[in-house]
Every structure is written in structure tokens, then in C-alpha cells.
ROZA-749413 format. One line per 10 residues: number of its first residue (from 1); their letters; for each residue x, z, y of N, C-alpha, C. Coordinates in nm, 4 decimals. Example, Ala and Ser with C-alpha at 12.3 -4.5 7.8 and 13.67 -1.06 7.14 Angstrom:
REM ROZA-749413
1	as	1.3190 0.7800 -0.5690 1.2300 0.7800 -0.4500 1.3200 0.7800 -0.3300 | 1.2850 0.7080 -0.2250 1.3670 0.7140 -0.1060 1.2900 0.7870 0.0030 .
REM end
This chain:
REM ROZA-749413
1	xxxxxxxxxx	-1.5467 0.3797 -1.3014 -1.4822 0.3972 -1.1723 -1.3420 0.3375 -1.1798 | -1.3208 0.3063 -1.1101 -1.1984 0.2146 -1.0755 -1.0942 0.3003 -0.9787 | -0.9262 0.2905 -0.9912 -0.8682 0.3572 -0.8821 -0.7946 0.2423 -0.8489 | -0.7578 0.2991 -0.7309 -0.6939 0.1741 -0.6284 -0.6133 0.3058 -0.5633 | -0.4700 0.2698 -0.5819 -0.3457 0.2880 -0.5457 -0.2818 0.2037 -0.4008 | -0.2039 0.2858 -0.3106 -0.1821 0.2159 -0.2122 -0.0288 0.1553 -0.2524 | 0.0540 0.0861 -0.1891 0.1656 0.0421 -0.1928 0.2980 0.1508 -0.1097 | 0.3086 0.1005 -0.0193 0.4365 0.1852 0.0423 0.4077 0.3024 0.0946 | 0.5176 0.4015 0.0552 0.4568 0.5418 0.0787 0.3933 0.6143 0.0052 | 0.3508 0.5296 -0.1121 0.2554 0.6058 -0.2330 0.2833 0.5532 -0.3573 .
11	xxxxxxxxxx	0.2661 0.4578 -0.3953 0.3324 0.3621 -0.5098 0.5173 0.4241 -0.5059 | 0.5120 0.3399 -0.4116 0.6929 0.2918 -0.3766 0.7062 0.3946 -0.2635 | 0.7972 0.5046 -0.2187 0.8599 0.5969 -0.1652 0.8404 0.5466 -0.0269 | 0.9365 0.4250 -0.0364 0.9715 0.3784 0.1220 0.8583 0.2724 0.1219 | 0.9284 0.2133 0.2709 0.7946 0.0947 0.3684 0.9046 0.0248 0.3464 | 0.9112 -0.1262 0.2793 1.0017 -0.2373 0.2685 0.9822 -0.2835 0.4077 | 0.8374 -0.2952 0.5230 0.7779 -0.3719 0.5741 0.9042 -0.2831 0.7181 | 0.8637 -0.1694 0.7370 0.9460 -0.1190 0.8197 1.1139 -0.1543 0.7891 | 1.1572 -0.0841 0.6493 1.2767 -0.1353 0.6618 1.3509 -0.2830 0.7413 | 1.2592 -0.3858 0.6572 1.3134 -0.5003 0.7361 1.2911 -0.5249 0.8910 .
21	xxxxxxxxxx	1.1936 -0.4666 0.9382 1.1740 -0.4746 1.0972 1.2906 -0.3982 1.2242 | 1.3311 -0.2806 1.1013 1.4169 -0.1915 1.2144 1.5642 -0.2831 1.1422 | 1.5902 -0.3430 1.0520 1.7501 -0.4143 1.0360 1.7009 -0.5109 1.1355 | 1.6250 -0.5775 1.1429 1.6006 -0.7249 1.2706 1.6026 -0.6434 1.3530 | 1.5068 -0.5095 1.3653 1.5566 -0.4874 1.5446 1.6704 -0.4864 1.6233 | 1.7911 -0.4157 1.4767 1.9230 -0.4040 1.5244 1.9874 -0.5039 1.5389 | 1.9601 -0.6414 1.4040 2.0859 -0.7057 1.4106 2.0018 -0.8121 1.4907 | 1.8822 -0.8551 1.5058 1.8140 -0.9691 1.5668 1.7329 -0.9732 1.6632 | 1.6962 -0.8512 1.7460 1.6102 -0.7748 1.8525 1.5654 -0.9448 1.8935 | 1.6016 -1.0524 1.9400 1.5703 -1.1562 2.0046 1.4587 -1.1946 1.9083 .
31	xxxxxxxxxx	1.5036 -1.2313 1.7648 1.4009 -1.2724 1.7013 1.2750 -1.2113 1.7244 | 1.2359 -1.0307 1.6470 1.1545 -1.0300 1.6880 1.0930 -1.0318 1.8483 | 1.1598 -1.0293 1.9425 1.0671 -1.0895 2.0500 1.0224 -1.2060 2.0642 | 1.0511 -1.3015 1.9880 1.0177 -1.4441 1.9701 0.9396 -1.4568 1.8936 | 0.9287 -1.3785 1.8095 0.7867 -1.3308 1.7305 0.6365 -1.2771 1.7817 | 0.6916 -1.1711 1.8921 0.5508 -1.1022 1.9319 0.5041 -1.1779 2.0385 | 0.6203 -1.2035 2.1489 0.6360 -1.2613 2.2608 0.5740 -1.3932 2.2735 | 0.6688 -1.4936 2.2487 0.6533 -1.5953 2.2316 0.5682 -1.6660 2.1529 | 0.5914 -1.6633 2.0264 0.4833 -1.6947 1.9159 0.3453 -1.6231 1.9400 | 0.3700 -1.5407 1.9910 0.2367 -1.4037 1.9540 0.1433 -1.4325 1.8243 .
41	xxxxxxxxxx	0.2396 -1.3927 1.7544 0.1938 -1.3724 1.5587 0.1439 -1.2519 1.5989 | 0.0486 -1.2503 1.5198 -0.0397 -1.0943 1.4648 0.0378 -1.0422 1.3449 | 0.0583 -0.8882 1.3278 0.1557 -0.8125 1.2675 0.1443 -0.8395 1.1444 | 0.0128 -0.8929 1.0742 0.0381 -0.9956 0.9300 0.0877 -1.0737 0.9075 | 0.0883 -1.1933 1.0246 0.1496 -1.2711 1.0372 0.3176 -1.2433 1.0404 | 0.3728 -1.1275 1.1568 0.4771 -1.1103 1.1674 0.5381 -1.0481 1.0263 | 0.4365 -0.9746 0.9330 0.5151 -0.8765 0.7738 0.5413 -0.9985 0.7315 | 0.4597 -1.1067 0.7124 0.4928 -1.2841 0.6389 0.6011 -1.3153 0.6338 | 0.6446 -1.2763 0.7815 0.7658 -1.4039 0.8110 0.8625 -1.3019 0.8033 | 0.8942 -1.1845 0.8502 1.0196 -1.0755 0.7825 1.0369 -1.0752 0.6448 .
51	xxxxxxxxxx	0.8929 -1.0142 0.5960 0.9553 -1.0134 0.4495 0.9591 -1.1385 0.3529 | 0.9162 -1.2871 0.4021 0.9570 -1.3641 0.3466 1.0694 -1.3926 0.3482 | 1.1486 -1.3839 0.4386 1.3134 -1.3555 0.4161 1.3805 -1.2345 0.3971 | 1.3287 -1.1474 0.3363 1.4247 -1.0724 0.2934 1.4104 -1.0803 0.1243 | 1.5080 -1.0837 0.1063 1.5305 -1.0771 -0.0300 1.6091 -0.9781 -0.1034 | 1.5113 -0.8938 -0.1654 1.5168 -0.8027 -0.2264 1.6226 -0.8174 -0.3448 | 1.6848 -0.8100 -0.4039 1.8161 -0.8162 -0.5106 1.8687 -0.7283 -0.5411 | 1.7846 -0.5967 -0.5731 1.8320 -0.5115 -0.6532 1.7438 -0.4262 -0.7138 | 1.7259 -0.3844 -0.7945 1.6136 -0.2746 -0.8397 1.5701 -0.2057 -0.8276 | 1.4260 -0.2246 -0.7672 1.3339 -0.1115 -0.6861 1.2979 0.0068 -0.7739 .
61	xxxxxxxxxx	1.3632 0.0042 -0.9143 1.2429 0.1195 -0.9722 1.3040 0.2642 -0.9797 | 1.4203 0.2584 -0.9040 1.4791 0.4041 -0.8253 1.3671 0.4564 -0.6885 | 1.2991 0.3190 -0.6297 1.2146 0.3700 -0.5364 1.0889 0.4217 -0.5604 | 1.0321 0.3735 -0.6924 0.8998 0.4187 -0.7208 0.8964 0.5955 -0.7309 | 0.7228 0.5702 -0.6790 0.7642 0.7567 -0.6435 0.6749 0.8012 -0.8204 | 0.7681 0.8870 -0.8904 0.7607 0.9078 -1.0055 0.6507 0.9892 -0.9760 | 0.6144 1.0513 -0.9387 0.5181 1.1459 -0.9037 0.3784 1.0981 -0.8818 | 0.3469 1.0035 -0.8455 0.2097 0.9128 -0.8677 0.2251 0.8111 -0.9938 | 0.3537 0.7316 -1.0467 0.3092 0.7324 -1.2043 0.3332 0.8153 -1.2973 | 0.3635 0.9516 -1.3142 0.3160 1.0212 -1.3671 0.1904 1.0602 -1.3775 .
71	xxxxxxxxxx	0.1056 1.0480 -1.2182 -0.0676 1.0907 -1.1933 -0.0941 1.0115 -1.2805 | -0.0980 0.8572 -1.2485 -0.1536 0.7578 -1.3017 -0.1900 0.7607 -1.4648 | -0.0391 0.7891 -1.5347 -0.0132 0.8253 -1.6495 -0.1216 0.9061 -1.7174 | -0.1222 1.0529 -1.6415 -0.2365 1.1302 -1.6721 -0.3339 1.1054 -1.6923 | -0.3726 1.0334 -1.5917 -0.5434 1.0076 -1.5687 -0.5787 0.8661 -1.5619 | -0.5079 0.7947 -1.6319 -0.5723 0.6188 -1.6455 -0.6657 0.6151 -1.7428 | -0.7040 0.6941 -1.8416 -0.8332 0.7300 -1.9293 -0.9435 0.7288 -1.8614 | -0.9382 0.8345 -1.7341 -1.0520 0.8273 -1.6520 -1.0971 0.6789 -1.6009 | -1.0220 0.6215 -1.5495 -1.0621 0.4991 -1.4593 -1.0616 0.4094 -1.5518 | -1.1288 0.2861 -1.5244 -1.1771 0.1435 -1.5969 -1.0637 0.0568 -1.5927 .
81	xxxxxxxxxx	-1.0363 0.0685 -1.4344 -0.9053 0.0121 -1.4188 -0.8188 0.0525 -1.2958 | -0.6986 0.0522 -1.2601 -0.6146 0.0603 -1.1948 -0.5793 -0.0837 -1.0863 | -0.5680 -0.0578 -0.9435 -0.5293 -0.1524 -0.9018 -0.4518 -0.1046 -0.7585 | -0.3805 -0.2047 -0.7106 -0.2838 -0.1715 -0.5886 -0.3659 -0.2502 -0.5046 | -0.3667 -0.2131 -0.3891 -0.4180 -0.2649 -0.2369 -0.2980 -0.2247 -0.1672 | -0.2888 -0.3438 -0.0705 -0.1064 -0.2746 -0.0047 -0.1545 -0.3753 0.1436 | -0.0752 -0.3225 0.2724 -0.1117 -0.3921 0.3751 0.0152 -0.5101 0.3759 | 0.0922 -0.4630 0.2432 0.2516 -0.5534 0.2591 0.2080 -0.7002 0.2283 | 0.2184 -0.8090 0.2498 0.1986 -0.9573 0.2321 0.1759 -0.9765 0.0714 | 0.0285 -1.0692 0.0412 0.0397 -1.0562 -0.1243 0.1492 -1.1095 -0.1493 .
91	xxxxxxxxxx	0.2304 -1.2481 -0.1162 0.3400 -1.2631 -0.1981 0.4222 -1.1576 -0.2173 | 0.4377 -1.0281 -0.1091 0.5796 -0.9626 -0.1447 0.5594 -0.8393 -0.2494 | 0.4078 -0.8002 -0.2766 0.3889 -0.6751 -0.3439 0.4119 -0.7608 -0.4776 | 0.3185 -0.8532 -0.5003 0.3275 -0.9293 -0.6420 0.4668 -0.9907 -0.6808 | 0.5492 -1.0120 -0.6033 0.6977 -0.9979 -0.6162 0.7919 -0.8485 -0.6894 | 0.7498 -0.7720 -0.6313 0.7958 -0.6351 -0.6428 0.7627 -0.5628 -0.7440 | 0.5798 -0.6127 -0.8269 0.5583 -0.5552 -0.8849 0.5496 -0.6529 -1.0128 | 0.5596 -0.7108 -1.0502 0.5414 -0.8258 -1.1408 0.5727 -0.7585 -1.2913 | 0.6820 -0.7282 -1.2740 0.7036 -0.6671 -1.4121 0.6270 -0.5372 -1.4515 | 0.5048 -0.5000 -1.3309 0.4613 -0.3573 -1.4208 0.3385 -0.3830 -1.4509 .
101	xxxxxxxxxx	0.3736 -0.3384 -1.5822 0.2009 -0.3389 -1.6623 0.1003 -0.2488 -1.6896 | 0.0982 -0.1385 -1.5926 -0.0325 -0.0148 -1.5816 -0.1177 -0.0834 -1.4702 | -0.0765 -0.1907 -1.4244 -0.1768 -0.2289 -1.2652 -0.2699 -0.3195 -1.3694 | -0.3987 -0.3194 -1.3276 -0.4625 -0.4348 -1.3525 -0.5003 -0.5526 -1.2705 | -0.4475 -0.5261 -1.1230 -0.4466 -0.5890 -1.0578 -0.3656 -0.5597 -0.9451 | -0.3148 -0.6550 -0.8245 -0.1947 -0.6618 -0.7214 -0.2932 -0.7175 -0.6099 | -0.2924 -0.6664 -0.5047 -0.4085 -0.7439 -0.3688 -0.3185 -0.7301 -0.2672 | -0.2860 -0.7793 -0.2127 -0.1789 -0.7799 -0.0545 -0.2118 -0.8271 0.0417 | -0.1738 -0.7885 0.1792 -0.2597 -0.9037 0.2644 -0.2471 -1.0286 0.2655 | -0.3503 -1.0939 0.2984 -0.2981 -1.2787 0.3025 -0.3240 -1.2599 0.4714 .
111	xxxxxxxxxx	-0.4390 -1.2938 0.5249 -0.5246 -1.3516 0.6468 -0.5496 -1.2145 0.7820 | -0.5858 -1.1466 0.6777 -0.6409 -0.9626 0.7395 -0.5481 -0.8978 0.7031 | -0.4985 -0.7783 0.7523 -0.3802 -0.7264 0.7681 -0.4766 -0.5873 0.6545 | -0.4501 -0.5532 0.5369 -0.5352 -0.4908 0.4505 -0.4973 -0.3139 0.5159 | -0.4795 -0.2749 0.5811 -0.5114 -0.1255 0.6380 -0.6384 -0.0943 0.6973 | -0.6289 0.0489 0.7155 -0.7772 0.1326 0.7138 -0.8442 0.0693 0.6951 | -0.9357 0.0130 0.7790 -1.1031 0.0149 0.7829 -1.1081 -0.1377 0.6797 | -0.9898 -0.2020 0.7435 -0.9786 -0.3688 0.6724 -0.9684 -0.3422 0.5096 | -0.8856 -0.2479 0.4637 -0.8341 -0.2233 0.3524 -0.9906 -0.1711 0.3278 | -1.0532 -0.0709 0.3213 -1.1795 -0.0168 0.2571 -1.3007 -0.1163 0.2897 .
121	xxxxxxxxxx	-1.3160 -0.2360 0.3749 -1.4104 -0.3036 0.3554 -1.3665 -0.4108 0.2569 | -1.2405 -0.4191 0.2011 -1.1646 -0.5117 0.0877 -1.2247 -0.4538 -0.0569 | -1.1204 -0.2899 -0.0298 -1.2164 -0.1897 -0.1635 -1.4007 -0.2176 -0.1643 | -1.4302 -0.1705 -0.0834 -1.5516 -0.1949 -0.0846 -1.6585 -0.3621 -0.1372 | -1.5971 -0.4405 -0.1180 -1.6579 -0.5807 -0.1332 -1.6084 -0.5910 -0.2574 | -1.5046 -0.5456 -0.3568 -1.4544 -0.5920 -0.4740 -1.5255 -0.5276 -0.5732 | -1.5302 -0.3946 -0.5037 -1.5502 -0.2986 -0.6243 -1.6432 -0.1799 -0.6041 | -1.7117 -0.2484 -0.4806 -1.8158 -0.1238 -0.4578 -1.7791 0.0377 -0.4016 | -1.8824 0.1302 -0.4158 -1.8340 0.2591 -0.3403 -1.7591 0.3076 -0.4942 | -1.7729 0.2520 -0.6072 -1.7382 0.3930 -0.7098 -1.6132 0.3894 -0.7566 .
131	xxxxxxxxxx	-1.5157 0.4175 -0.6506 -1.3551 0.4514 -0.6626 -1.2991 0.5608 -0.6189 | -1.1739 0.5582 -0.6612 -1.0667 0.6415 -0.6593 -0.9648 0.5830 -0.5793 | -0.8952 0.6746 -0.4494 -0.7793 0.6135 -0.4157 -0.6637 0.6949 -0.3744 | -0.5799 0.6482 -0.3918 -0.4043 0.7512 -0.3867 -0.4028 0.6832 -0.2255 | -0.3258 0.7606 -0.1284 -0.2494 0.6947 -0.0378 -0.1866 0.8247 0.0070 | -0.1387 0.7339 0.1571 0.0059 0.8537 0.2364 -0.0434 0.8672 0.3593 | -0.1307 0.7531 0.4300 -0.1429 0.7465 0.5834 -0.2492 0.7918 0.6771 | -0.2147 0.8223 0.7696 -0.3399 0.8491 0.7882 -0.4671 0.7265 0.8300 | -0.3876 0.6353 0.8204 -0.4859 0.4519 0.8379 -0.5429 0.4763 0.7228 | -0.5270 0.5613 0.6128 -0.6182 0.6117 0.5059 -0.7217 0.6892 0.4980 .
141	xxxxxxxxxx	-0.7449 0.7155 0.6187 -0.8533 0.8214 0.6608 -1.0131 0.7537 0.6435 | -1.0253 0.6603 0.6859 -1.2059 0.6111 0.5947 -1.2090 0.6357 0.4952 | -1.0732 0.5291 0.4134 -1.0661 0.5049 0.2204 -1.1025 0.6614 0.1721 | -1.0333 0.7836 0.2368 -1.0308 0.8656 0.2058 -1.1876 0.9555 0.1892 | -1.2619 0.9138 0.3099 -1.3663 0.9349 0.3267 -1.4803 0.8967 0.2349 | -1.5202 0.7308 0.1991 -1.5952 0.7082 0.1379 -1.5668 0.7068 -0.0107 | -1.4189 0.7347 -0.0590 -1.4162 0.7272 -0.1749 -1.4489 0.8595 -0.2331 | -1.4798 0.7977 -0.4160 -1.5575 0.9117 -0.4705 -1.4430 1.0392 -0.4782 | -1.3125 1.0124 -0.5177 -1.2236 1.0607 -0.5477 -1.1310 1.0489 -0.4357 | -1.0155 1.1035 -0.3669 -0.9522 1.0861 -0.2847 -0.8249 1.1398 -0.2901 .
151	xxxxxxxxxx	-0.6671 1.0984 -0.3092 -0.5637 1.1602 -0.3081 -0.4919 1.1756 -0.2301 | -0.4549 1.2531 -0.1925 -0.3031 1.2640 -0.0516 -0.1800 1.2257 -0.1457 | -0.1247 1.1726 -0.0726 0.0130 1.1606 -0.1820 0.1700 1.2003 -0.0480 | 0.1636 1.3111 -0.1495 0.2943 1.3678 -0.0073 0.4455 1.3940 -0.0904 | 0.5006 1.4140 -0.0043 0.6764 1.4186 -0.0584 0.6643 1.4626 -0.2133 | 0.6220 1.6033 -0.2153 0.6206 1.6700 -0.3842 0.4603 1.6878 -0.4474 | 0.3677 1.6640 -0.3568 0.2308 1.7009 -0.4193 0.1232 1.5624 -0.4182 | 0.0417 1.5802 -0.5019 -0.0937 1.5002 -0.4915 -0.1877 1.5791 -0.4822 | -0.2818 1.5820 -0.3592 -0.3410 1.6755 -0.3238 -0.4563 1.5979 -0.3094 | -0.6044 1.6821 -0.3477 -0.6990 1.5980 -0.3530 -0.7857 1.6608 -0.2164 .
161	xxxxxxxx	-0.8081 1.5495 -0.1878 -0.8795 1.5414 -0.0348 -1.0289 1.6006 -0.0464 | -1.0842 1.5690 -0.1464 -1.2466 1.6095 -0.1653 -1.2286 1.7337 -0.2249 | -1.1322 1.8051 -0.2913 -1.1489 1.8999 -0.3024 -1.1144 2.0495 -0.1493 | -1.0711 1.9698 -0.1070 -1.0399 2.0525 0.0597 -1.1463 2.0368 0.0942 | -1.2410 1.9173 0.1381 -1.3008 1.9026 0.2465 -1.4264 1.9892 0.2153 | -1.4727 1.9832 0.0738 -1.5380 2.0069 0.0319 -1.5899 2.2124 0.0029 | -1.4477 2.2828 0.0628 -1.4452 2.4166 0.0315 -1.4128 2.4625 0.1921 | -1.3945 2.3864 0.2911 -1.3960 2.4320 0.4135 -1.5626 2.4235 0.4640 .
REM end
């Protein structure tokens, strides 16, 4: 069995993808309307072009939420392998994460914007039904569903989803 970890919100604390959208809203509101408006980019398209200009220059590993690599830590015996699925642009997760070596793999969106249903027919085509997955959202609600294993990942807890659903 394989686990697949989400990116922002679960991996990493914060949303880089939001951050940079609400500094453009403030300092560039025109741009993005020239984005949705005008251009009419699809919101993959639009994470592309924000977070290809932002440039990150300082060290994210105050943001990582210690609390899912500690899980990880625990329980990477169990799984075959470890991997991130993130809806953030592949260049910017594989940017961010480059230097860490518990992932066995980095997937980001390129074309399809990798959330809910997009994100678990991704899990699903790579690696089949027999996984494990951490997330925060509720666009996690299928992954959560068909996977064998399922984690909530909240401010202080990792809470397992199949074990709730399963005693109500």
C-alpha cells in the first residue's frame, strides 16, 4: 500500500497558492482581472502564472506541519512508498520540496487542476485503490472515501476518517 500525502494545509501549514492570490488582489486587483476576465485562464492555469512569479526566498521548513512528519515518521514501515499529490503547479511543489527525502515521489498539477475527484482519478490511475491518504479539505472528501486508509489532518490532530465512519 502506498500513501499519498496532500500538499497545502497538510504537508505545509499554509496555501502558498492563496497567499499569492490575496497579495495580487491587494497590490494588483487589475491583474488578476486580466487573468479571469480577459484571458479567461482556468484556475490551473491562473496557480501557473501567480506562482510562477513568486519567488519564494526564504525557508519554508518553519511551515511544514511537524505533526504529519512526525505521522509519516511513524508509519513509513507500513507503506511501500510515500508520495505528495498537491493541486499547487508541478513546477512549484517540486521547487519547494526538492530537498526532502521521505517523498518518493512529487505530482502537481500540470493540465488538470489535481483536486477532489481530479486528484483521486490521478491516485487512482497510478496506483490503484490500495492507498493511504493525509489531507485538510473537504475537496478531499472522495480521496477520503475510496481510500483504504484515510486521514484528517487538522490544526493539532490526525484523525482517521475510517475509523469514525466506520463506528457511527
Amino acid at each position: 500500500m502506498v500513501c499519498v500525502v496532500d500538499f497545502d494545509g497538510t504537508l505545509y501549514r499554509n496555501d502558498f497558492f492563496l497567499e499569492v492570490f490575496f497579495k495580487t488582489l491587494i497590490e494588483r486587483p487589475f491583474y488578476l482581472f486580466k487573468l479571469f476576465c480577459i484571458k479567461k485562464l482556468k484556475l490551473v492555469e491562473v496557480k501557473k502564472t501567480l506562482l510562477n512569479n513568486y519567488h519564494v526566498n526564504y525557508d519554508t521548513k518553519f511551515l511544514m506541519n511537524e505533526l504529519v512528519i512526525n505521522w509519516l515518521e511513524l508509519h513509513k514501515n507500513k507503506y511501500s512508498k510515500i508520495y505528495l499529490v498537491s493541486a499547487s503547479p508541478d513546477f512549484f511543489v517540486k521547487h519547494i520540496l526538492e530537498n526532502q527525502k521521505f517523498l518518493d515521489g512529487i505530482f502537481g498539477s500540470t493540465e488538470i487542476n489535481l483536486k477532489g475527484i481530479a486528484k483521486l482519478n490521478f491516485i487512482l490511475n497510478r496506483w490503484g485503490e490500495d492507498f493511504a491518504y493525509l489531507g485538510d479539505s473537504i475537496d478531499d472528501a472522495p480521496i477520503f472515501e475510496k481510500a483504504k486508509e484515510a486521514y484528517k489532518v487538522t490544526i493539532n490532530k490526525i484523525i482517521n476518517v475510517k475509523s469514525i465512519s466506520q463506528t457511527n
